[in-house]
C-alpha positions as MATLAB code, in Angstrom:
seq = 'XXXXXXXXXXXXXXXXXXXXXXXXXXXXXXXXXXXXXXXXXXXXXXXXXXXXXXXXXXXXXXXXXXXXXXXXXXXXXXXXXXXXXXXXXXXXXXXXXXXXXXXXXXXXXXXXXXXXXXXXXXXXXXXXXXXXXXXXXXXXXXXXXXXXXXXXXXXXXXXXXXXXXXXXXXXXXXXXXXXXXXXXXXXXXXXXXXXXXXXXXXXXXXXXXXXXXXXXXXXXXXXXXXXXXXXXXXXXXXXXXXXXXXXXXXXXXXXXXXXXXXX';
ca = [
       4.891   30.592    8.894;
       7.286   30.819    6.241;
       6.728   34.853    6.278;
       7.982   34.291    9.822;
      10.951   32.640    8.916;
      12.278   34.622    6.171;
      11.959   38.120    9.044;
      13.462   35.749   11.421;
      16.546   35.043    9.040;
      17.217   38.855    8.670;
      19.447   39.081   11.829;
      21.650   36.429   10.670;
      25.501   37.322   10.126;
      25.883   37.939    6.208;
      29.318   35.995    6.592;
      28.081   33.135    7.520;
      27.403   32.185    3.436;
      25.839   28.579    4.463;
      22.998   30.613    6.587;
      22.933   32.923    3.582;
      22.256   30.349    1.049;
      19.661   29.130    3.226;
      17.690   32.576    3.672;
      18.158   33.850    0.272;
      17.626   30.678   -2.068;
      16.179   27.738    0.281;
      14.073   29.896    2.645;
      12.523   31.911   -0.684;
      11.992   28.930   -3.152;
       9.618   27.074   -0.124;
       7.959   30.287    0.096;
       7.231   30.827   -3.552;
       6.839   27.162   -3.830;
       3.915   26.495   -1.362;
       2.257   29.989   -2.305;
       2.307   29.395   -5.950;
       4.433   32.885   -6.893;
       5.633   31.976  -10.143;
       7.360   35.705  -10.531;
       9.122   34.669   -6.861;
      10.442   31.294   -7.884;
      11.754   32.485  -11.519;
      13.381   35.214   -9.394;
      15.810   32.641   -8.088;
      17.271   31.536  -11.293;
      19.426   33.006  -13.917;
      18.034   33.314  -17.615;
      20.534   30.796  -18.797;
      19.575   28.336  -15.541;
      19.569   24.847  -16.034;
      17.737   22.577  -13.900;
      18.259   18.194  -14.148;
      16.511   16.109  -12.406;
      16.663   12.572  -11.695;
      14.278   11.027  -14.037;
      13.762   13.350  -17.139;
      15.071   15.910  -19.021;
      17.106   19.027  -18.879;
      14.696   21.935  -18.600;
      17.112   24.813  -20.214;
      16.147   29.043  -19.946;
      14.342   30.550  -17.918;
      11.257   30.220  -19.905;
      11.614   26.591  -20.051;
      11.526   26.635  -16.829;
       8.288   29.130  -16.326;
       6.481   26.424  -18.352;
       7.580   23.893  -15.733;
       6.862   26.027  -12.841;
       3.522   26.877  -14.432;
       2.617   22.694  -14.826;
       3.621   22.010  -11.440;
       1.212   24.924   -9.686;
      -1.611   23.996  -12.422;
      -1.607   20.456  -10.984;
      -1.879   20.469   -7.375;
      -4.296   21.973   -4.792;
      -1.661   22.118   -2.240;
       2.229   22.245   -2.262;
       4.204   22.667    1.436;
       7.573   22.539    0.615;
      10.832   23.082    3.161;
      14.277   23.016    2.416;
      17.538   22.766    4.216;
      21.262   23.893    2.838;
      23.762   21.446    4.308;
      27.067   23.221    2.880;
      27.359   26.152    0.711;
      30.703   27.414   -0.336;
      31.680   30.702   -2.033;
      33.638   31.705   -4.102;
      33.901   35.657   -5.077;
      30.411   36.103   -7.391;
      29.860   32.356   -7.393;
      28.564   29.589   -4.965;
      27.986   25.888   -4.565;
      25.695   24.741   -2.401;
      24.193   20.787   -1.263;
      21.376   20.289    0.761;
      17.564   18.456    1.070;
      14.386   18.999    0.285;
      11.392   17.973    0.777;
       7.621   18.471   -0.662;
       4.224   16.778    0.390;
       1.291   17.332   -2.001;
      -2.357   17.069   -2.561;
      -3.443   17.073   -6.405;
      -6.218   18.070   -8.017;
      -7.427   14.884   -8.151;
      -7.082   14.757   -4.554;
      -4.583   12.306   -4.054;
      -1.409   12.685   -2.070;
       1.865   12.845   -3.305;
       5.536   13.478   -1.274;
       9.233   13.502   -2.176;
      12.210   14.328   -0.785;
      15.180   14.789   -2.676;
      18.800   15.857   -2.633;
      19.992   19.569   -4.006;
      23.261   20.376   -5.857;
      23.409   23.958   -6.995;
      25.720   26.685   -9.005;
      25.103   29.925   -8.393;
      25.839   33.613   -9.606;
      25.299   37.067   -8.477;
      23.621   38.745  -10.597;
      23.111   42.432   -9.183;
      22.731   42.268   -5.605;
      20.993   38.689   -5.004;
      22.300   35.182   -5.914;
      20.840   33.198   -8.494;
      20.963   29.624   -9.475;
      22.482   28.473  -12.467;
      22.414   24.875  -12.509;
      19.244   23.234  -10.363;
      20.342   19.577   -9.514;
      17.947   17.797   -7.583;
      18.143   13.434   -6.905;
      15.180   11.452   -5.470;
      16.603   10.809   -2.280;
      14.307    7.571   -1.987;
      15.026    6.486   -5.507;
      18.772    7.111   -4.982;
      18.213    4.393   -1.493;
      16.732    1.866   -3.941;
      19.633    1.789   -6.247;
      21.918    1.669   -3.287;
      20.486   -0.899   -1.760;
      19.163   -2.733   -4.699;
      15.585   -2.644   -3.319;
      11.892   -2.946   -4.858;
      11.663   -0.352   -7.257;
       8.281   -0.760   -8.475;
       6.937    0.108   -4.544;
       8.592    3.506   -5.388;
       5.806    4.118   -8.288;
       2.814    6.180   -8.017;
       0.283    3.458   -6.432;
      -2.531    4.688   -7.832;
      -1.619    4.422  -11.679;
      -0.548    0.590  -11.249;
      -2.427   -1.079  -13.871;
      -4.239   -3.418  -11.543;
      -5.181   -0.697   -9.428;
      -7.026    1.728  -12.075;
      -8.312   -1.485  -13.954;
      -8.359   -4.695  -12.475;
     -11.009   -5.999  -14.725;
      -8.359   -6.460  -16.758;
      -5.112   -6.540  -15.138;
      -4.921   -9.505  -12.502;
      -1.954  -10.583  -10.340;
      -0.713  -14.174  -10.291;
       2.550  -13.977   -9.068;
       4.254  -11.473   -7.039;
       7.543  -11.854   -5.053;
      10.901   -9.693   -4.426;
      11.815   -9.593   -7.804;
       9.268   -9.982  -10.545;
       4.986   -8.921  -10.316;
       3.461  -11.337  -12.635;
      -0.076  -10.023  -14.446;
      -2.424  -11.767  -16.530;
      -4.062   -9.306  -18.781;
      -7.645  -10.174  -20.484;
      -9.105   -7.635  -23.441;
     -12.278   -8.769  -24.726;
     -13.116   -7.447  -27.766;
     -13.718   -3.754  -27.369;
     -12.671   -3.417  -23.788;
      -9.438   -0.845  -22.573;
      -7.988   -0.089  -19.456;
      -7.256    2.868  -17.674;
      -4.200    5.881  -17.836;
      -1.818    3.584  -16.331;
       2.051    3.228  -15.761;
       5.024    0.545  -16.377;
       8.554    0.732  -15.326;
      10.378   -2.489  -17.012;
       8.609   -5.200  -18.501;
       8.744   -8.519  -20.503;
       5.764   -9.382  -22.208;
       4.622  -12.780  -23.759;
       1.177  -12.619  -26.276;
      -0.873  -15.638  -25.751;
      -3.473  -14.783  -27.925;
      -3.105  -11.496  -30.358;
      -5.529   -8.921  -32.431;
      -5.925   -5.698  -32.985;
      -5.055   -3.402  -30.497;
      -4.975    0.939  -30.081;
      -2.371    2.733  -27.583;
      -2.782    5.890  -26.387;
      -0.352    8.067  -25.235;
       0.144   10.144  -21.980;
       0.334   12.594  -25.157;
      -2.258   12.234  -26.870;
      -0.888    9.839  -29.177;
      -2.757    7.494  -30.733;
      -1.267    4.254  -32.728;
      -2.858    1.296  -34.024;
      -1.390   -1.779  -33.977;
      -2.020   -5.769  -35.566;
      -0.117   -8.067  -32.787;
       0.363  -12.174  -33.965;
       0.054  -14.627  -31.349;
       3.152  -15.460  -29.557;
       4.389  -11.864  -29.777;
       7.483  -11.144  -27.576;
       9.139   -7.721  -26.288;
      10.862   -6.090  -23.407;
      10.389   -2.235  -22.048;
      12.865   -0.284  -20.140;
      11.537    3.212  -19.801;
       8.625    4.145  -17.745;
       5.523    4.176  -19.982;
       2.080    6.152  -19.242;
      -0.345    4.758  -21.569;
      -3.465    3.171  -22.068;
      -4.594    0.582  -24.467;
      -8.096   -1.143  -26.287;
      -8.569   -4.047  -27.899;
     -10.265   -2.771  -31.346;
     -10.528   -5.868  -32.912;
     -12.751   -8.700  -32.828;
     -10.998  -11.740  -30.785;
     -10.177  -11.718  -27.335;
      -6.426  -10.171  -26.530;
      -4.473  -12.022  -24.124;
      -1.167  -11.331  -22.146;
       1.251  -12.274  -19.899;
       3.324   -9.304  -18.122;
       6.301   -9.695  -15.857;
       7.431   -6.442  -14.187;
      11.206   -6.830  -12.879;
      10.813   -4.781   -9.437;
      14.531   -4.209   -8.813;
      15.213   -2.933  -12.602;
      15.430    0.468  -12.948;
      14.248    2.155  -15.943;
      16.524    4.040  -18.152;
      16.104    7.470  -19.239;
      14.736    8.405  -22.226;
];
């Protein structure tokens, strides 16, 4: 289909830059995208590119960017992206261009995963083809919640809730439009699952001894008094496990309209 498309775009006017943009950059990235062409994607960028996105950091050079590229096709089973060029202006051997785009996944886990975002590019020509310099994309749904102020924990990844992936220890006991209340039980030796948090207060009813483990790797030990106190404000992927020999208990509140600041 998309091999259709791009032959189909050939008899478009080369002044009209917007349908351009859309054969030579939008069109192409799908196409590498959803057939996994790592070659094809870098293709598209310059070897100074930048590209931002809404929740992390900078990915700088083009071989930054292979190692993203690389991550992203190593992780899913099946990518169908499209994309769609709303304005794109030029000017002599540059461009600017805005659009949407959109991807639906299946990992390799086999869950299901889909975004759709806003696109803000720079672009050069560099021979005879453009490439981008500067790859801005924004979570269009993420971007809705802020606007609106809405529930931002229903925008997290479902399945890596803590009371989904262990609810022998995580349970709900109050849950409205603006806070998720969990009551969270270790018994001595016990852990949870990989899980996520976007921001939290937490209040230690009972402490001990207790090891977190990084989305990393990283592994840190910790003695926690009862009573102890603390507030997060960044996403977290961890998991933790109560090494110690007294029962570990907690009480988390998760503020659903807070958005989490970037690292």
């Amino acid at each position: 289909m998309c091999l259709t498309l791009l032959a189909n775009c050939s008899s478009i006017p080369k002044d009209n830059f917007k349908e351009t943009y859309q054969r030579e950059i939008c069109d192409k990235y799908s196409l590498y995208a959803n057939s996994k062409d790592l070659n094809g994607s870098l293709s598209l960028y310059a070897d100074d590119a930048i590209v931002n996105g809404s929740a992390v950091e900078p990915i700088v050079g083009i071989e930054a960017i292979k190692g993203n590229f690389i991550q992203w096709h190593e992780s899913t089973e099946k990518i169908n992206h499209s994309a769609t060029v709303i304005s794109a202006k030029k000017f002599g051997d540059e461009a600017f261009a805005y659009g949407v785009w959109k991807v639906d996944q299946v990992m390799k886990d086999g869950s299901k995963r889909e975004e759709t975002c806003h696109l803000s590019t720079h672009n050069i020509i560099v021979g005879n083809s453009w490439k981008m310099t500067i790859d801005h994309t924004n979570d269009a749904d993420f971007f809705e919640s802020r606007r609106k102020k809405e529930d931002y924990i229903s925008k997290l990844d479902k399945s890596m809730l803590p009371e989904v992936v262990s609810p022998d220890v995580y349970k709900v006991i109050v849950e409205n439009d603006d806070v998720k209340v969990l009551e969270v039980t270790f018994a001595p030796g016990q852990g949870d699952n990989m899980h996520e948090h976007g921001v939290i207060t937490y209040y230690g009813i009972k402490g001990g001894k207790l090891q977190n483990t990084l989305a990393d790797g990283t592994v840190q030990e910790m003695d926690v008094p009862d009573g102890f106190v603390g507030h997060g404000n960044k996403i977290v992927k961890h998991q933790m496990k109560n090494i110690g020999d007294d029962t570990v208990k907690v009480i988390i509140v998760d503020h659903k309209k807070l958005m989490p600041i970037k690292e």
